[in-house]
PLY file of the C-alpha trace (Angstrom):
ply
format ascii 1.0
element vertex 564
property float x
property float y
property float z
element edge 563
property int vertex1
property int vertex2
end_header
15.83 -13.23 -3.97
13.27 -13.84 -1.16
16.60 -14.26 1.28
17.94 -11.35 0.16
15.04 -9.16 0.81
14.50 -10.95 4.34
18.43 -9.88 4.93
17.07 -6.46 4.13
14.14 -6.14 6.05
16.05 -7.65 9.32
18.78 -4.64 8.26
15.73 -2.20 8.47
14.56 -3.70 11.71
17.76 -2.60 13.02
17.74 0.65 11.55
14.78 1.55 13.11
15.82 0.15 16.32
19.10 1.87 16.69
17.91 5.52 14.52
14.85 5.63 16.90
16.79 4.70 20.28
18.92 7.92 19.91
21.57 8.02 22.56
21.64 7.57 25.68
20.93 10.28 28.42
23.74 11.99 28.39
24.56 12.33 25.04
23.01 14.33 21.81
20.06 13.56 20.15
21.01 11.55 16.95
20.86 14.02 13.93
20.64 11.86 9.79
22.08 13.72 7.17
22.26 11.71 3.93
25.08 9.56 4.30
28.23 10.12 3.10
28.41 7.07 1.40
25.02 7.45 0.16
26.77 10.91 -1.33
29.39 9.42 -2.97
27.16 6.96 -4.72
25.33 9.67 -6.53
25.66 9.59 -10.42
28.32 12.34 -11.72
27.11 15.50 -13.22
24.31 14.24 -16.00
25.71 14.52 -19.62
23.43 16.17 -22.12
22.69 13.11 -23.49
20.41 11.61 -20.77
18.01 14.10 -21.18
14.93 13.76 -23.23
12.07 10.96 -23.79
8.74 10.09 -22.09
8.63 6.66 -20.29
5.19 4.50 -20.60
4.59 2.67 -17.79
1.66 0.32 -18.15
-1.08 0.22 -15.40
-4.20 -2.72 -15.71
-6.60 -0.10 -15.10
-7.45 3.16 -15.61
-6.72 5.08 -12.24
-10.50 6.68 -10.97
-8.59 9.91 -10.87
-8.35 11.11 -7.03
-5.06 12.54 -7.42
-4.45 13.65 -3.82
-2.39 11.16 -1.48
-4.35 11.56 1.74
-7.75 10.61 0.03
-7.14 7.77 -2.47
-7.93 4.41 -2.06
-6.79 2.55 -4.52
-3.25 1.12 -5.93
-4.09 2.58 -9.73
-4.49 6.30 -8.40
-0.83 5.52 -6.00
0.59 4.56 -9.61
0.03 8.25 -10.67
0.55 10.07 -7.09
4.08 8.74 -6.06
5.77 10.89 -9.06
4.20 14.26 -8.14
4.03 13.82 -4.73
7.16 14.05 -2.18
7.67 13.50 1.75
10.27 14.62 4.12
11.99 11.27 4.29
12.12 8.44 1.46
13.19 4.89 2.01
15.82 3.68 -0.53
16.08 -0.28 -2.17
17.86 -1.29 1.72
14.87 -0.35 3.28
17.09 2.78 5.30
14.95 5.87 5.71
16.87 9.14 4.38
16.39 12.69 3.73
14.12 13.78 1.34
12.52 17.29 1.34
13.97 17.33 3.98
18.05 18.34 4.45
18.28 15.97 7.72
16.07 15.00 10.46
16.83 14.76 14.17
15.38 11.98 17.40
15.12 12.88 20.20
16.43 10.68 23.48
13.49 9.84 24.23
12.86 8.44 20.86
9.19 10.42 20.97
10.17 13.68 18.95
11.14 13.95 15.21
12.81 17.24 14.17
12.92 18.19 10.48
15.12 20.75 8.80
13.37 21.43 4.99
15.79 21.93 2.20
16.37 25.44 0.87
14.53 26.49 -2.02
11.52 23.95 -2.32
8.68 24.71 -4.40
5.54 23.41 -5.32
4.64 22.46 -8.83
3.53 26.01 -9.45
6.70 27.64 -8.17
4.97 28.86 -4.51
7.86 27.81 -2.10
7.43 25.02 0.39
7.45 25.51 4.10
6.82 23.62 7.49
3.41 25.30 7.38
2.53 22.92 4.10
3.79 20.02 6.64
1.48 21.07 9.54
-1.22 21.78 7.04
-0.67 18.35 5.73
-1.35 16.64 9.39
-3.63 18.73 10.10
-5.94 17.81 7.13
-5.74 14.92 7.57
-6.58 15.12 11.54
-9.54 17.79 10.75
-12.81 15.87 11.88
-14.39 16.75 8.44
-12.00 14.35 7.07
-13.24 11.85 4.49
-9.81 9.35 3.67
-8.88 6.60 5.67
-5.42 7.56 6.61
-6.52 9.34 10.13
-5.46 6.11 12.25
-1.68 6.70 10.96
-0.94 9.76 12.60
-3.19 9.55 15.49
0.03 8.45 17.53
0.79 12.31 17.45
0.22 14.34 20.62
-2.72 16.57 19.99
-4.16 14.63 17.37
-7.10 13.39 19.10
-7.91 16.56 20.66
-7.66 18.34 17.21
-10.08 15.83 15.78
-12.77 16.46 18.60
-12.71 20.07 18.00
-10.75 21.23 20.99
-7.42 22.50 19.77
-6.66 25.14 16.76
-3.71 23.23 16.50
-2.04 19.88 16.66
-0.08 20.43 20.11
2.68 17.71 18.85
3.51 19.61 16.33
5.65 22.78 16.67
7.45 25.08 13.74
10.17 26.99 14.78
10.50 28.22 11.20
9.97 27.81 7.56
12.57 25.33 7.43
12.21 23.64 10.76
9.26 21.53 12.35
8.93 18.76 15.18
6.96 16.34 15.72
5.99 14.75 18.94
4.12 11.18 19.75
2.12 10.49 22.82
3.83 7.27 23.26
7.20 5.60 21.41
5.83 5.04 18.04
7.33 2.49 15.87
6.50 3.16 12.79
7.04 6.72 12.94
9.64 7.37 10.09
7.14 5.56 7.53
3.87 7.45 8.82
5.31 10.95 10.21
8.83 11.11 7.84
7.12 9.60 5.00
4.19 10.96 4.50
3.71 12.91 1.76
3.22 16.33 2.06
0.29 18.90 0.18
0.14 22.15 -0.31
-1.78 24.96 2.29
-2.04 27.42 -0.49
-4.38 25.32 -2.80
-6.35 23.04 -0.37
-6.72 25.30 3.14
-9.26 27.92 1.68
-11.68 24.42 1.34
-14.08 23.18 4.31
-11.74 19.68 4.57
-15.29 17.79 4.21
-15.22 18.87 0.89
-11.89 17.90 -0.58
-13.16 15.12 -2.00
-15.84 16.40 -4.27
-13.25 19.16 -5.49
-13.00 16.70 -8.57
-10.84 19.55 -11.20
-8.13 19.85 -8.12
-7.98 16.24 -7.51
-7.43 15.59 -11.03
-4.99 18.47 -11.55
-2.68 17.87 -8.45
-0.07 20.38 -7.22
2.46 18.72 -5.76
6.62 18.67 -4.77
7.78 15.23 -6.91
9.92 14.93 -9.85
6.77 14.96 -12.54
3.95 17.71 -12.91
0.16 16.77 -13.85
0.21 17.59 -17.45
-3.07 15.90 -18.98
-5.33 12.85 -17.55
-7.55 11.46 -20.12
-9.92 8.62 -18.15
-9.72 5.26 -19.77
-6.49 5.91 -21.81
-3.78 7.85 -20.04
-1.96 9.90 -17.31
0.31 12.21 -19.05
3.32 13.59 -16.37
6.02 16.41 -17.84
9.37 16.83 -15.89
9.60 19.16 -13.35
12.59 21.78 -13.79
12.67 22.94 -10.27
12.78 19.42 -8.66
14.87 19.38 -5.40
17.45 16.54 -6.55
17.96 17.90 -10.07
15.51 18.29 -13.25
14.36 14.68 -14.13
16.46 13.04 -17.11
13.08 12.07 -18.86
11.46 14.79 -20.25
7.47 12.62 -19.34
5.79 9.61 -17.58
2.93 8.46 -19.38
0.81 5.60 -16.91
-0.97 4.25 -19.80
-3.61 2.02 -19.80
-3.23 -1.38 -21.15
-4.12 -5.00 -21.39
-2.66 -7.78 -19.96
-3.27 -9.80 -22.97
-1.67 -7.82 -25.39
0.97 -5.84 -22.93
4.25 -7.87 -23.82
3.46 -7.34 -27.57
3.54 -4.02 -27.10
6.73 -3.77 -24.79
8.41 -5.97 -27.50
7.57 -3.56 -29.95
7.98 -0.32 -27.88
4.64 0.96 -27.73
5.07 0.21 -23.72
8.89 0.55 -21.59
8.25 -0.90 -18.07
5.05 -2.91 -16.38
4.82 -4.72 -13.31
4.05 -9.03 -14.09
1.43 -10.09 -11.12
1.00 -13.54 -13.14
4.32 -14.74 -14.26
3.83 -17.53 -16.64
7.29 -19.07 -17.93
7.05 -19.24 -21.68
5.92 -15.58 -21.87
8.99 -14.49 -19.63
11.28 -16.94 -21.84
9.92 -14.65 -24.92
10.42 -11.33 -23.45
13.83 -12.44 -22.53
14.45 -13.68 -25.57
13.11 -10.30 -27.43
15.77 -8.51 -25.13
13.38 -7.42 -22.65
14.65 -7.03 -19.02
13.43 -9.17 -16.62
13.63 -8.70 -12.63
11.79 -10.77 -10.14
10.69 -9.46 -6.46
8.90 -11.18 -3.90
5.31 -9.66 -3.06
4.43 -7.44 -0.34
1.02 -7.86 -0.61
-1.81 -10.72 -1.16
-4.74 -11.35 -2.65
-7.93 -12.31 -0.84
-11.96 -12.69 -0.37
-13.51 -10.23 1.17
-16.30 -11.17 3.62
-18.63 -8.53 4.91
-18.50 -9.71 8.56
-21.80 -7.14 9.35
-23.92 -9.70 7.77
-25.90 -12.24 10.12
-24.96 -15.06 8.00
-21.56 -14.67 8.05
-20.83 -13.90 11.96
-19.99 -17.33 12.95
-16.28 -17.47 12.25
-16.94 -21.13 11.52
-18.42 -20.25 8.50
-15.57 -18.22 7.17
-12.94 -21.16 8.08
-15.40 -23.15 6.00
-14.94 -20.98 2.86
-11.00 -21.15 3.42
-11.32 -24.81 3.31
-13.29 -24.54 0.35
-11.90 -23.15 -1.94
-8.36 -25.09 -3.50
-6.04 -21.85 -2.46
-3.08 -24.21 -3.17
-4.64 -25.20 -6.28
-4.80 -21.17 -7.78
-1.09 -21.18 -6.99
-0.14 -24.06 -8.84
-2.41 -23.72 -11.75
-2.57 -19.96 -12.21
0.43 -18.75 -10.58
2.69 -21.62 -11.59
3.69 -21.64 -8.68
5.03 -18.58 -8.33
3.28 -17.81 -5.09
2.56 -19.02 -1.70
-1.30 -19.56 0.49
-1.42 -16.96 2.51
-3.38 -17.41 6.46
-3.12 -14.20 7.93
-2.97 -10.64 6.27
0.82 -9.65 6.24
4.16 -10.04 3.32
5.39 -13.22 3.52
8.65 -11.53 3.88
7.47 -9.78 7.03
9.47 -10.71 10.72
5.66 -10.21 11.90
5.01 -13.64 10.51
4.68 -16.22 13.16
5.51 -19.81 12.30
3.40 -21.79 9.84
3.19 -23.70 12.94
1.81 -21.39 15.19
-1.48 -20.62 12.57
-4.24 -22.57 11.00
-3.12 -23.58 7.17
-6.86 -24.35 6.30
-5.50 -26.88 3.60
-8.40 -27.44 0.64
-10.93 -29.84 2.26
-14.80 -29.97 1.17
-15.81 -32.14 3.44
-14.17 -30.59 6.23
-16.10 -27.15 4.98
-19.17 -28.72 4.65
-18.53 -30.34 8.30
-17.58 -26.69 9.88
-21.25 -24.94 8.07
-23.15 -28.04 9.42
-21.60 -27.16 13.06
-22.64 -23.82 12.10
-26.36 -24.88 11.65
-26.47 -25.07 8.32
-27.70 -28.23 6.71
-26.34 -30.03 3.23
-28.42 -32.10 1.38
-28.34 -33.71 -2.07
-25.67 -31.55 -3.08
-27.10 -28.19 -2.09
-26.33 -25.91 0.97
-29.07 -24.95 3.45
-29.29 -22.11 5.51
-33.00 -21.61 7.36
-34.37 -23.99 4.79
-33.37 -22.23 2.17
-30.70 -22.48 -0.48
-27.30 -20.85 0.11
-26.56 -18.23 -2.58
-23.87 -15.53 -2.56
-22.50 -12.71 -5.09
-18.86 -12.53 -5.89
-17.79 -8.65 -6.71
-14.53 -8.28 -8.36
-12.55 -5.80 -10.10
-11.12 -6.21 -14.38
-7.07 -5.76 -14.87
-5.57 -8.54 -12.64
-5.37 -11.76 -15.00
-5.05 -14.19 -12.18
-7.73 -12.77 -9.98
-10.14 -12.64 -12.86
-9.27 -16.43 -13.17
-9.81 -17.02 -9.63
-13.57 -15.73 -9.37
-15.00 -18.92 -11.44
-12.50 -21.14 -9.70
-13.73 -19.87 -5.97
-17.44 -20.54 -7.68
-16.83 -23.84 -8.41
-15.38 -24.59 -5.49
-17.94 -22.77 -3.48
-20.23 -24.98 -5.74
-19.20 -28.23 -4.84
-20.15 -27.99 -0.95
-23.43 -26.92 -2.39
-22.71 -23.08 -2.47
-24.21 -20.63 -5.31
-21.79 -18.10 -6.33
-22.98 -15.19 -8.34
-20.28 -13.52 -10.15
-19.98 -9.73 -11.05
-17.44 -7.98 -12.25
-17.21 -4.10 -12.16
-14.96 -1.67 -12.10
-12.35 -0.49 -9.50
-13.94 2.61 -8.86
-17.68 1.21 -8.54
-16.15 -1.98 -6.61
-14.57 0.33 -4.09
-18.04 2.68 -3.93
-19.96 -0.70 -3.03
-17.52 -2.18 -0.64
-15.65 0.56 1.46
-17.65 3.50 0.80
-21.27 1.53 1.51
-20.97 -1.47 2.67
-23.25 -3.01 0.21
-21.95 -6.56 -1.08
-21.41 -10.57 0.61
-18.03 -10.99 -0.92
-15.59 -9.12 -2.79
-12.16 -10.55 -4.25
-9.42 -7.86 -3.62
-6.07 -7.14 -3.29
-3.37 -4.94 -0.28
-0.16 -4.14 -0.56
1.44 -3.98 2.45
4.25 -1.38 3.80
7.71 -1.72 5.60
6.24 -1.51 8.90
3.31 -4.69 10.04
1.58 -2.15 11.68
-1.90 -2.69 10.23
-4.07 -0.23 12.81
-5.42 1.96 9.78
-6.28 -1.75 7.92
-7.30 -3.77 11.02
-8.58 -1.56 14.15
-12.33 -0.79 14.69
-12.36 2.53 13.94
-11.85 1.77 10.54
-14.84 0.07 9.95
-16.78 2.89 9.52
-18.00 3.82 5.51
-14.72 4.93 3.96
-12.37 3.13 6.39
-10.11 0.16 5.46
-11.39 -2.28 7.64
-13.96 -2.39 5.26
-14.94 -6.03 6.17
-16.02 -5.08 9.68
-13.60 -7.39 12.21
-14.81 -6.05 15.72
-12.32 -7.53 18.27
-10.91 -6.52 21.50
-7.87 -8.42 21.39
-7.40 -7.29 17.67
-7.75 -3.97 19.01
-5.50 -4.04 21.92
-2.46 -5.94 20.30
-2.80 -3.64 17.08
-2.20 -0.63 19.82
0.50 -2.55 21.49
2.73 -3.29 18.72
3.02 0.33 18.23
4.36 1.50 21.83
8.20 -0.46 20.98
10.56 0.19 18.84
12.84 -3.03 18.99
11.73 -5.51 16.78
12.00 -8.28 19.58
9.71 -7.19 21.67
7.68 -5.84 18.69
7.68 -9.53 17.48
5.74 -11.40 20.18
3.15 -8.85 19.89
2.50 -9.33 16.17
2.39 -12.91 16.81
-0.34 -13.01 18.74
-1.99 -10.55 16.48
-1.54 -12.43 13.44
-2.49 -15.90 15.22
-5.74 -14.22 16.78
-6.84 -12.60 13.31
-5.98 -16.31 12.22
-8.23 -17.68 14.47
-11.69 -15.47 13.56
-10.27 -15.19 9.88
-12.29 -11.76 9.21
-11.70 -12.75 5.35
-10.20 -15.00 3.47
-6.57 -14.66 2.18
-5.96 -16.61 -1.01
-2.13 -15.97 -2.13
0.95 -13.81 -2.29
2.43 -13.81 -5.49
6.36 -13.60 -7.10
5.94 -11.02 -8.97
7.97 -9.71 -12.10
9.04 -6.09 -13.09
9.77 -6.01 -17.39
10.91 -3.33 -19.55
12.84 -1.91 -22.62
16.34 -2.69 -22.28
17.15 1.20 -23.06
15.58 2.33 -20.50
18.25 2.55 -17.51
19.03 3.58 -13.91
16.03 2.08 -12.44
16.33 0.79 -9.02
13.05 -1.43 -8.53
12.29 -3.64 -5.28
9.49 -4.87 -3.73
8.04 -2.16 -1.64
8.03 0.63 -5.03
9.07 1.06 -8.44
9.86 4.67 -8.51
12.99 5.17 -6.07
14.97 7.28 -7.96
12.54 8.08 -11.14
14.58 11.13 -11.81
17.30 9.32 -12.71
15.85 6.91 -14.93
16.62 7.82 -18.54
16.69 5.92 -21.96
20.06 4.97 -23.33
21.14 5.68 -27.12
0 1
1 2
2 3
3 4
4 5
5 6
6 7
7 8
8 9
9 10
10 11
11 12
12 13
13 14
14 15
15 16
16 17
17 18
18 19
19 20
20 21
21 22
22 23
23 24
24 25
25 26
26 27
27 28
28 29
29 30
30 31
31 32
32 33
33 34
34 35
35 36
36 37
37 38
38 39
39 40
40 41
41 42
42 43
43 44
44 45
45 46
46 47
47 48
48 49
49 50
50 51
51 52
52 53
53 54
54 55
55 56
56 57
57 58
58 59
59 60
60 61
61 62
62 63
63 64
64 65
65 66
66 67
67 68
68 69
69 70
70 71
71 72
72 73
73 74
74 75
75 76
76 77
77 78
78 79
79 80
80 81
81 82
82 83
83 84
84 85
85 86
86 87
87 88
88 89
89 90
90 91
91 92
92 93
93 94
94 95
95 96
96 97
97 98
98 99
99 100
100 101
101 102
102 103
103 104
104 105
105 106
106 107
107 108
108 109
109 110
110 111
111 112
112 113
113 114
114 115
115 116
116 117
117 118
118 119
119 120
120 121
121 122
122 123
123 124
124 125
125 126
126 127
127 128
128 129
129 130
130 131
131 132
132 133
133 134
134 135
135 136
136 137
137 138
138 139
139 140
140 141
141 142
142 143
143 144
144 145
145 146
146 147
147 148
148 149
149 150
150 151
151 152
152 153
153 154
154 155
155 156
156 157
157 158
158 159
159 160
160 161
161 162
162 163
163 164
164 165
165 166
166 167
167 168
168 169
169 170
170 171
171 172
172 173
173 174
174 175
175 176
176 177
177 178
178 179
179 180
180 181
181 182
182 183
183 184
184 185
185 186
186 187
187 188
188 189
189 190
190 191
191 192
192 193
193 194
194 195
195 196
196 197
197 198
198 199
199 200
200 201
201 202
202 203
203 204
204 205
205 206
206 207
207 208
208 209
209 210
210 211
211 212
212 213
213 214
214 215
215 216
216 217
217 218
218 219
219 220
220 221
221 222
222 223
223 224
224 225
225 226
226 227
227 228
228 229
229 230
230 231
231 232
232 233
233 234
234 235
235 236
236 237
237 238
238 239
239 240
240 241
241 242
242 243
243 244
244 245
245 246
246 247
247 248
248 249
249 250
250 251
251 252
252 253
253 254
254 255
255 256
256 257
257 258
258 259
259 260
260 261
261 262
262 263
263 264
264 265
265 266
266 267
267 268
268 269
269 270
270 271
271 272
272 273
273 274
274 275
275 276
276 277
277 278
278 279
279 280
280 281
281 282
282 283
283 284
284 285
285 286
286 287
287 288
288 289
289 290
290 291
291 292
292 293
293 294
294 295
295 296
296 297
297 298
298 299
299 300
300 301
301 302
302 303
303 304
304 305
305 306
306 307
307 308
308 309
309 310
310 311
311 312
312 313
313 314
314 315
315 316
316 317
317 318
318 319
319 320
320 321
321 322
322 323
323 324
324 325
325 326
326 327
327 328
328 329
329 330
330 331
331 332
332 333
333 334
334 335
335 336
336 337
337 338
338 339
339 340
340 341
341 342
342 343
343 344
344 345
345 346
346 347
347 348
348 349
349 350
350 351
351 352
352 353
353 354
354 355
355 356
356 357
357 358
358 359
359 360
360 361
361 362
362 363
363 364
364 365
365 366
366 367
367 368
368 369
369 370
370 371
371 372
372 373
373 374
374 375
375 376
376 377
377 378
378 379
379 380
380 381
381 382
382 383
383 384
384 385
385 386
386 387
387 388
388 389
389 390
390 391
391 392
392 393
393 394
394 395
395 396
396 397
397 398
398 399
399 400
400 401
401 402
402 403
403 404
404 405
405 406
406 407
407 408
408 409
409 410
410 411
411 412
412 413
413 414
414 415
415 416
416 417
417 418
418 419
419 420
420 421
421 422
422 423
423 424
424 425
425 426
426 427
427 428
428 429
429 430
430 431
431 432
432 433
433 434
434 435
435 436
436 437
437 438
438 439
439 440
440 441
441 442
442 443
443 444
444 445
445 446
446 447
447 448
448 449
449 450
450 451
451 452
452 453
453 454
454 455
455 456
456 457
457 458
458 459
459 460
460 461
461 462
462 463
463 464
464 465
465 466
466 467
467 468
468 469
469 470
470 471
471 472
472 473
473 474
474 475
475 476
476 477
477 478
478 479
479 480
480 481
481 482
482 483
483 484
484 485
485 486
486 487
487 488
488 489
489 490
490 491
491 492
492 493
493 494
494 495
495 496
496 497
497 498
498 499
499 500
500 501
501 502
502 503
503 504
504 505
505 506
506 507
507 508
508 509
509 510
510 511
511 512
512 513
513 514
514 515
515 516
516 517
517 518
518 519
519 520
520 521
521 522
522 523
523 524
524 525
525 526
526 527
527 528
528 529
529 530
530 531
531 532
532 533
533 534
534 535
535 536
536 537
537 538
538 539
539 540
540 541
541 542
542 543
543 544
544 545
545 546
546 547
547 548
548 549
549 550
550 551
551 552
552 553
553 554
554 555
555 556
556 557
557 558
558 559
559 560
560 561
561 562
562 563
């Protein structure tokens, strides 16, 4: 599995490469319609037959309920969002970018202009039709300098963006509609990832959010819980705690779902497969995979599919904090704690230590050579704080005479994590290390960490995209309250190589770059990655037509539909 999706990846690299290149000078820009053969491969006229039923999809926490995908933060709200929510472009299980929304797109030859062409008759959950003014809205929101998310360092590759921002522009100058089917989009410089940020973003609608000051979006709590959006499934009731209830939407673009609902339900990992066995659930995601539970779901009839993780797990280490400046001390920690150890016992196996913050499918990845592995060593830790001034005596860690102690936030839902906090405090413990542990809940653990700054450590998890660019993750300016970089890595080389790796669109010379980035971040270790996981996707054998990979679940969820 993990070869195939690297064969796919290097097949998107290429993709990207040769879609973004265009022609050459003397030839026309390259236009993408949906393929032909992409055509052909669409399922025949649905029989009656397919229609009807409401999937439950089981989620390990109850999403906090920001239903609006410019402003979220976390993966449980995404759960919800990606089937009411639609962008011009969509990338399919080959990792190919195709229409969407839109009816085709068009690059220019200088590879710096994207030209969309909407689809005919698009309308918004509440049957207002959608135009290219709902896609400059969209950018434009997010660009507005009242602008509370942490998504502004995606598009600020756009020409104009900046300048909007500041105040000095009504308008994004990249950004040009020649009608209400047909919009451009310009970057300053070549922009790699440009299909996933500019094609893919999903796009809101003017007529509900542009009568609101932008700065206040996020306390319009009834809207953000009552979405209007373009996808296949329409908000029908959110109940905190228990539920997400989605109905079909008749007037999608690619034809009226099959499934007549979407329920993202709420449930426990302890008791999940009982309830898929028995039907109370029909599809979850497996972070933990343990053998003999897979062996019964398998042997109950359940489907099984494994996929290689695009994300990691990891320790969060506020970096703002005097005692935790000295990079020594965080390659101390990563020593510390048995990383190897929480894959073998917890995982199985079924993971890998992960050094530096990208998919361990990723061509970003630089040789295992290239990085510092950290392999588990106490004495080596203790060794590293001791160069760091500390002192360790009788069994205790000293830091200005005093006894080290730390607190250890982390988030319910995620069996193996919640395993991992007393595991990190023992370890922690034996080079003489006090680790407070304190679970809360998403929300409150993502009010504390990105929103104010207040905590020592954190455990966490990121799921990574296509593209390695990690600018809106990884660059300075988002380490401010709200931004991603929520751990505070200030670094000039971070910052310059982040920029870099945007301004090329070949992956070789893209590669080098991302290297050095990866090997540099490896070197100050900002926090402290723990594992990627092989991860498992289960559900009712009735339920068909699902297309699931590692980078999304939800493809083609209007085809999915539940067999006699």
């Amino acid at each position: 599995m993990l070869k195939k999706i690297i064969v796919l990846m290097l097949a998107l690299a290429m993709v990207l490469s040769l879609g973004l290149v265009g022609c050459q000078r003397d030839e026309e820009p390259v236009v993408v319609d949906e393929p032909e053969d992409k055509q052909e491969d669409k399922p025949a006229e649905p029989v009656a037959d397919k229609y009807g039923g409401v999937v439950r999809v089981a989620t390990w926490s109850s999403p906090p309920g920001v239903f609006h995908p410019h402003l979220y933060t976390d993966h449980y709200d995404a759960l919800a969002l990606s089937p009411m929510f639609d962008a011009m472009l969509k990338m399919t299980p080959d990792l190919e970018f195709i229409p969407s929304m839109a009816e085709k797109f068009e690059v220019s030859e200088d590879s710096k202009t994207l030209t969309f062409w909407l689809k005919e008759g698009l309308t918004w959950h509440d049957g207002e039709p959608v135009t290219t003014a709902d896609v400059q809205y969209t950018f434009e929101m997010i660009a507005d300098p009242g602008y509370t998310g942490p998504r502004y360092a995606d598009i600020m590759a756009i020409e104009g963006v900046v300048e909007f921002n500041a105040g000095e522009a009504d308008h994004i100058s990249g950004i040009k509609i020649y009608d209400d089917l047909k919009i451009s989009i310009t970057t300053k410089e070549i922009y790699a990832p440009a299909l996933a940020d500019i094609g893919g973003r999903a796009i809101i609608p003017k007529h509900i959010w542009s009568g609101i000051p932008v700065a206040e979006h996020a306390e319009q709590t009834e809207m953000l819980r009552n979405p209007i959006g373009s996808g296949p499934f329409k908000m029908k009731e959110f109940v905190p705690d228990q539920f997400v209830h989605l109905e079909a939407f008749e007037d999608f673009h690619e034809g009226r779902p099959y499934l007549d609902g979407f329920i993202l339900q709420v449930a426990n990992q302890d008791t999940s497969q009982a309830q898929l066995i028995a039907g109370e659930l029909d599809f979850m995601e497996i972070s933990n995979i343990v053998q003999d539970e897979i062996d019964l779901l398998e042997s109950e009839g359940i489907v099984v599919e494994k996929v290689v993780s695009r994300g990691f797990q990891y320790m969060g280490v506020n970096t703002r904090l005097e005692v935790f400046e000295n990079p020594l001390v965080r390659h101390a920690f990563a020593h510390a704690i048995n990383r190897q150890g929480i894959v073998d016992s917890l995982l199985e196996g079924n993971g890998v230590v992960a050094n530096v913050p990208l998919a361990p499918i990723s061509w970003a990845m630089p040789d295992a050579s290239q990085i510092n592995q950290f392999p588990y060593d106490p004495e080596k830790a203790i060794a590293l704080l001791e160069e760091a001034g500390w002192e360790y005596k009788d069994g205790t860690m000293y830091r200005d005479g005093e006894p080290v102690t730390f607190t250890l936030l982390y988030p319910p839902g995620n069996k193996v994590r919640e395993k991992s906090a007393p595991l990190i405090q023992q370890n922690l413990g034996d080079i003489g290390i006090a680790i407070e542990l304190e679970i809360m809940e998403f929300g409150t653990l993502v009010e504390r960490t990105f929103n104010t700054h207040d905590f020592e450590l954190f455990l966490m998890g990121w799921g990574l995209g296509v593209d390695p660019d990690s600018t809106s993750i990884w660059h300075s300016d988002a380490a401010g309250l709200g931004g991603w970089n929520v751990v505070g890595f200030i670094n000039d080389l971070n910052d310059e190589l982040l920029e870099k790796g945007t301004q090329f669109l070949a992956i070789e010379d893209r590669k080098p770059i991302y290297h050095e980035w990866a090997i540099n971040w490896n070197k100050y270790m900002p926090s402290i990655p723990l594992y990627s996981t092989i991860e498992a996707r289960a559900y009712t054998p009735r339920l068909r037509g699902l297309q699931v990979h590692s980078f999304g679940n939800y493809y083609n969820l209007h085809e999915w539909y539940f067999a006699e």
